[in-house]
N, C-alpha and C positions, 0 to 999 in steps of 0.2 A: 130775695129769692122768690121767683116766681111758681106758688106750689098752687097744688090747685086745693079751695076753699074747706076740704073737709081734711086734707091734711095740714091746715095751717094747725089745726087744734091737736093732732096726734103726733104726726111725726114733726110738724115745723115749732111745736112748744116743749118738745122734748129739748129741742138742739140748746135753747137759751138757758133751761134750766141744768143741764149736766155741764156747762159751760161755766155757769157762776159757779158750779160745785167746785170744779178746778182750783179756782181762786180762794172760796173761802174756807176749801181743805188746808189748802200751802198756809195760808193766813193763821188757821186756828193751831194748825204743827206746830208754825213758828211762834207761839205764844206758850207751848210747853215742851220747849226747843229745850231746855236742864235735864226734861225728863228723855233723851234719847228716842228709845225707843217710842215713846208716845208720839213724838218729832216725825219718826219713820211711819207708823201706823198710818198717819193721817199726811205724810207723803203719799204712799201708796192707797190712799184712798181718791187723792186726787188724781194720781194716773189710771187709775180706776174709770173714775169721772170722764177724763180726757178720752178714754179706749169707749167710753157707752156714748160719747159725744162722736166720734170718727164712724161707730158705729153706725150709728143714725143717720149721717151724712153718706155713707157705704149703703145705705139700703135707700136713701131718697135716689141715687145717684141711677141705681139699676131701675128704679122706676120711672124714673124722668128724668129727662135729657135739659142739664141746666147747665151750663159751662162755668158757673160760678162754686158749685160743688168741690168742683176737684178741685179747685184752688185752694177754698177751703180746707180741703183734707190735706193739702201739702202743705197749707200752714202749720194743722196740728201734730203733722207728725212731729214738724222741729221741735216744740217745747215739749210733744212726748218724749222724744229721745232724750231731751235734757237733764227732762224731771227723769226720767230713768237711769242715765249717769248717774246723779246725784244722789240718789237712793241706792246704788250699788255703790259708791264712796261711802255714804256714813255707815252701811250696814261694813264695811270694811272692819 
């Protein structure tokens, strides 16, 4: 992404970091995946992650014109939606 130099540190180090969060939310769930709900909590922490990561990418987008953005956000919706299915199945 081509951002310009003072938001590489604000908004463009945001994006990498609520990004890994995604993953090592789902990773840490699945590690007290027995205890159910703890499972769930930290599901929902990663769609959390995912929504402050689309976020960010929603607010570069309106300020600058990068055709690589949107793409971006259309990837994350998929695994948003996913992970949100999936979280309304175990809460079932």
């Amino acid at each position: 992404m081509k951002l310009p130099k003072f938001e590489l540190y604000e908004q463009g180090s945001q994006i990498p970091r609520s990004s890994k969060s995604i993953k090592d939310n789902i990773i840490e769930g699945y590690g007290r995946r027995t205890y159910r709900q703890d499972f769930i909590k930290y599901l929902i922490y990663s769609h959390a992650s995912l929504l402050e990561c689309l976020s960010q990418l929603e607010m570069i987008d309106q300020l600058y014109d990068i055709p690589e953005v949107k793409d971006l956000m259309v990837k994350y919706d998929i695994p948003g939606a996913k992970l949100n299915s999936f979280i309304r199945y175990l809460e079932k």
